[in-house]
C-alpha positions as CSV (number, residue, x, y, z in Angstrom):
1,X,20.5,263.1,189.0
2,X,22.9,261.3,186.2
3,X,25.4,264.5,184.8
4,X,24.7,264.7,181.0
5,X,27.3,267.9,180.3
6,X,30.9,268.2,181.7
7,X,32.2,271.6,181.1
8,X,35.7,272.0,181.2
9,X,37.9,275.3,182.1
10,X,41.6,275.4,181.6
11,X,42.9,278.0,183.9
12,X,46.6,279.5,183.6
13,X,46.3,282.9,185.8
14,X,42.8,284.4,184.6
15,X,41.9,284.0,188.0
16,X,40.3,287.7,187.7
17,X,37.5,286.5,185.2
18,X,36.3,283.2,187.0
19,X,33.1,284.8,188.9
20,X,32.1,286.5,185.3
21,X,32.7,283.0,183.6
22,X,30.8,281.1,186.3
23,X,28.2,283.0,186.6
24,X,27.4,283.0,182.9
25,X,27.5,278.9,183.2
26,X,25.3,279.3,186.6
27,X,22.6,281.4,184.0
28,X,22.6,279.5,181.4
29,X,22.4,276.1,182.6
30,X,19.0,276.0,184.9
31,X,17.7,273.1,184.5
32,X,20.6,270.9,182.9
33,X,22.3,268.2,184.7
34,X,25.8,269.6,184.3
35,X,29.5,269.5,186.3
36,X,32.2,272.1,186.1
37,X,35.4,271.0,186.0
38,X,38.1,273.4,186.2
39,X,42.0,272.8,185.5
40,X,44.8,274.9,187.4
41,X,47.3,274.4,185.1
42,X,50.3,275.5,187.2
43,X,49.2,279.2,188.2
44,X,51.3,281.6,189.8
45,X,49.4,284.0,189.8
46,X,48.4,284.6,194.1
47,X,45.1,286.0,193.2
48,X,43.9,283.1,191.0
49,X,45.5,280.4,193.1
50,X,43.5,282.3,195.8
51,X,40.2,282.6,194.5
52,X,40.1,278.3,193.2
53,X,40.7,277.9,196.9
54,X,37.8,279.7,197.4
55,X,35.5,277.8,194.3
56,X,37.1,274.3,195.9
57,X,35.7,275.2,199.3
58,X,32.1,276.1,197.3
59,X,31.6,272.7,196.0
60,X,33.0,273.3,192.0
61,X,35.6,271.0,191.2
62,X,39.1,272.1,191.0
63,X,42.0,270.1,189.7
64,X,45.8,270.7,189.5
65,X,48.8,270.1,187.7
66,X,52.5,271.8,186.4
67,X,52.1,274.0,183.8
68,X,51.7,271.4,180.5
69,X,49.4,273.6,178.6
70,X,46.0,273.6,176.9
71,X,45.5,270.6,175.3
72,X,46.9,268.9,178.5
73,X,44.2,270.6,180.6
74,X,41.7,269.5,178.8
75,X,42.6,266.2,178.5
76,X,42.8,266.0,182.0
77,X,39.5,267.6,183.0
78,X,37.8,265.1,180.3
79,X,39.7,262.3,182.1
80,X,38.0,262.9,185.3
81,X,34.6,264.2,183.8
82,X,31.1,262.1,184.1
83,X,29.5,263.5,181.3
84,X,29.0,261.5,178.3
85,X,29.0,265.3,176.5
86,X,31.7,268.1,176.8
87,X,31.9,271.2,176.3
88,X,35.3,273.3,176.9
89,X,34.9,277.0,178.2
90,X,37.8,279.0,178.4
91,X,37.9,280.9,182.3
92,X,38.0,284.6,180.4
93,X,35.0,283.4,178.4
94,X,30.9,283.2,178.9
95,X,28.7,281.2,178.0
96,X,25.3,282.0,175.9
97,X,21.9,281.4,177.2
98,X,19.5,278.6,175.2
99,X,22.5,277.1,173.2
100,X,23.2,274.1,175.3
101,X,19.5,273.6,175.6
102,X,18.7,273.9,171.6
103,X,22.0,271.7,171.2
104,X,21.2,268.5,173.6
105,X,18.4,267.1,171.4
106,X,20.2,266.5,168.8
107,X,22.6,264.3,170.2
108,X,19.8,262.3,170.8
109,X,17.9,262.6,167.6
110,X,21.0,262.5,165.7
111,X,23.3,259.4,166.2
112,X,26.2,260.3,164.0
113,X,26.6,263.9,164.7
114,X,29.2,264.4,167.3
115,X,29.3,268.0,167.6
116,X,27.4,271.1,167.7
117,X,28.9,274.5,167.5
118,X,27.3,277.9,167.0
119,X,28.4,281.5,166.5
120,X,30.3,283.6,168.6
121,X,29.5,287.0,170.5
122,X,32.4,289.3,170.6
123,X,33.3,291.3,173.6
124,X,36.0,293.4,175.3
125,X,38.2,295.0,173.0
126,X,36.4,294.2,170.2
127,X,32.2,294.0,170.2
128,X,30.2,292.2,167.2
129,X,28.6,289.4,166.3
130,X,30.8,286.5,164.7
131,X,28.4,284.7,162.4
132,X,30.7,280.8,161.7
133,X,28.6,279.1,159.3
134,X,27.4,275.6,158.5
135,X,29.8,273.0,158.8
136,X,32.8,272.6,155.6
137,X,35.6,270.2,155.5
138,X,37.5,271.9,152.9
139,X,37.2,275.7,154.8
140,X,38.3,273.5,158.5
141,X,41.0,272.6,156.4
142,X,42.1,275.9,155.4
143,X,41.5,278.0,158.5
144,X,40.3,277.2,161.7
145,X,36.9,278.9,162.1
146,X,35.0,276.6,164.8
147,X,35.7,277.6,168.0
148,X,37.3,275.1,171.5
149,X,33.9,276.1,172.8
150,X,31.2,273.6,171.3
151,X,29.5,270.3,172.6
152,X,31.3,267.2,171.3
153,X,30.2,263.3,172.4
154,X,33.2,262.4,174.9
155,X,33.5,259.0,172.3
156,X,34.5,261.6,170.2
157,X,37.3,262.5,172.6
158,X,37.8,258.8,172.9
159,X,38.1,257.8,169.4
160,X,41.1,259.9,168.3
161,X,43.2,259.8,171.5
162,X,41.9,263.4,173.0
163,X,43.7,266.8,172.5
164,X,47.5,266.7,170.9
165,X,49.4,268.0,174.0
166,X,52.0,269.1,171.9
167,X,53.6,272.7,173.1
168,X,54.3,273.4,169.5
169,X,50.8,273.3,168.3
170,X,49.0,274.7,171.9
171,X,47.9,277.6,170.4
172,X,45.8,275.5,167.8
173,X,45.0,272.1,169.6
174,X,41.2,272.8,169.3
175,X,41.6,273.2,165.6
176,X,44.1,269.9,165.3
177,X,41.0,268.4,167.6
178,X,38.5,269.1,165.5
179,X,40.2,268.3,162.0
180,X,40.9,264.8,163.5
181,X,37.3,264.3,164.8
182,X,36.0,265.2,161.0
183,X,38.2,263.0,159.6
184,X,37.5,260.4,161.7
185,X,34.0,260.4,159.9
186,X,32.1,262.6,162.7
187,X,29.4,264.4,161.6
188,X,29.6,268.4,162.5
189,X,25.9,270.3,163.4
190,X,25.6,273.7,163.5
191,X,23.4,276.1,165.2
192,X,22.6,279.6,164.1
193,X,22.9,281.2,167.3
194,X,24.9,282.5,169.6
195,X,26.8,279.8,171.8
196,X,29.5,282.1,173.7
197,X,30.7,285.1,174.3
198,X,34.1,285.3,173.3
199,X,36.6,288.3,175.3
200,X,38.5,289.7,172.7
201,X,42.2,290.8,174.4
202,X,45.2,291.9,172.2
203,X,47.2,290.2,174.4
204,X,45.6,286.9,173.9
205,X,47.8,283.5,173.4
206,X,46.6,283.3,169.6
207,X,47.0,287.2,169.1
208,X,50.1,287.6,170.3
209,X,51.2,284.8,168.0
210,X,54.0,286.0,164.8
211,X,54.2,284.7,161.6
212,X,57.1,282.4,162.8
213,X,55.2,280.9,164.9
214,X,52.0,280.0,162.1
215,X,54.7,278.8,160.2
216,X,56.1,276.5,162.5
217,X,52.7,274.9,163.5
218,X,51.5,274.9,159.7
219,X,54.9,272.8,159.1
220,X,53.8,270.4,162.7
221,X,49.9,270.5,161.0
222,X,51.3,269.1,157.4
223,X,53.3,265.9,158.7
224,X,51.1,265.1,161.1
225,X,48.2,265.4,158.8
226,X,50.2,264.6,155.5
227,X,47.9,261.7,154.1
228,X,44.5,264.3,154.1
229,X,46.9,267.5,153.7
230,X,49.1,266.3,150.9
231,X,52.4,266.8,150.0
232,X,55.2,268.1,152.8
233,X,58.1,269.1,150.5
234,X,55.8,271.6,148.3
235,X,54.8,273.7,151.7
236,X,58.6,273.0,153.2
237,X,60.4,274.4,150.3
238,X,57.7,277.0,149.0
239,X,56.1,278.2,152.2
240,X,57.6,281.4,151.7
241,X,56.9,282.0,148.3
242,X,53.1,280.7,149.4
243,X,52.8,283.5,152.1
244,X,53.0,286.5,149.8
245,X,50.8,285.0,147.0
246,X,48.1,284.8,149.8
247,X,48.9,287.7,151.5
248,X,49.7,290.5,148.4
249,X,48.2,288.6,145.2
250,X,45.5,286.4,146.7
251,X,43.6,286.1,143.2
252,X,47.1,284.9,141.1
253,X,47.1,282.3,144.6
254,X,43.6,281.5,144.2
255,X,44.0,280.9,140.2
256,X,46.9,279.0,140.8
257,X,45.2,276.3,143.3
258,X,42.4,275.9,140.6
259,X,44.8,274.9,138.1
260,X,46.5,272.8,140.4
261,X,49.8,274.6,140.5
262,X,49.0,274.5,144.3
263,X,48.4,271.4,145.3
264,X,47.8,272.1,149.3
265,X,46.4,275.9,150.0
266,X,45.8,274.5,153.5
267,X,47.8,277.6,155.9
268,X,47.8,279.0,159.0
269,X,48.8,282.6,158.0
């Protein structure tokens, strides 16, 4: 049987939640051609090192390289998938019954769209339901609100060069990823369900990131992006002055990108 869905794990040392993660994929998936494809990307952990020895022996595909980070991992899970669709699921991560199966039609029945995303289920330190919404340009430009874990056509991956491998930006290449996909005139599809689960830890990559560290990406985000972003020099020179209007007088900011005074309210704070 042909594979029609690669999923792809970057793994740096979560070791401890690959059986949860796999098992979630193992549920979900009856009855869909699928391959996992999971990326050590330089562990040191012994336990996890230990345990995708053990998955390797059982059949699920394990690859390694030096630590290069996420975007890298992907990339090179992608490189070696089969699937003509992907879908990236973090190792600390489940995924949701029905989704894949409501979501593979419409590739089919669809031409142009090259992704489909749903909402999030919230676990761990944090329980809820995040509801994301149908698909916005103008809000994907201002905030990153579609998660890594979606389906996306690997011509998709393809077409723009894959994920920016940049350390600088690692903490945001799915958002980078998918504003290059939509500009690249891919149509986004979204599902009002519940796609993942999504392990909220406050000692998570992206919440452990400081406002130093938004600014820096926001400043790699603007020149690489600078023809659909705008103007570098207003965010260089004001950036400051831009983080407290959002932050303390958010309706004086909002006024003042309706009037144009604010020419780029894209941010990452």
């Amino acid at each position: 049987m042909s594979v029609q869905l690669s999923i792809i794990t970057a793994c740096y040392n979560h070791g401890i939640y690959l059986d949860e993660m796999l098992e979630s994929v193992r549920y979900s998936l009856n009855g869909v051609a699928y391959e996992h494809i999971i990326v050590d990307d330089g562990s040191t952990d012994p336990f996890t090192k230990e345990k995708l020895a053990q998955l390797s022996q059982q059949g699920i595909i394990i690859l390694h390289q030096s630590n290069q980070g996420l975007g890298a991992a992907r990339n090179t899970g992608i490189r070696k998938a089969q699937g003509d669709l992907i879908l990236p699921l973090d190792c600390d991560n489940k995924l949701c019954s029905g989704f894949v199966q409501q979501a593979l039609p419409i590739f089919s029945q669809e031409p142009r769209v090259g992704v489909v995303y749903g909402d999030a289920l919230l676990f761990g330190e944090k329980k809820g339901y995040s509801k994301v919404g149908a698909f916005n340009l103008q809000r994907l430009m201002l905030s990153n609100y579609i998660d890594a874990c979606a389906l996306f056509r690997r011509s998709c991956w393809e077409r723009i060069g894959g994920f920016d491998e940049s350390r600088s930006i690692m903490m945001w290449s799915d958002w980078d990823f998918w504003l290059r996909v939509a500009f690249s005139g891919t149509r986004f599809y979204y599902i009002s369900m519940a796609a993942f689960e999504y392990r909220v830890l406050s000692h998570s990559m992206v919440h452990s990131a400081d406002r130093k560290k938004y600014l820096e990406a926001a400043a790699f985000f603007y020149k690489k992006h600078e023809q659909y972003l705008g103007d570098v020099y207003l965010f260089t020179t004001l950036k400051m002055l831009k983080v407290f209007l959002a932050k303390f007088l958010p309706r004086l900011y909002q006024l003042l990108i309706r009037i144009g005074i604010i020419k780029n309210p894209f941010s990452l704070w």
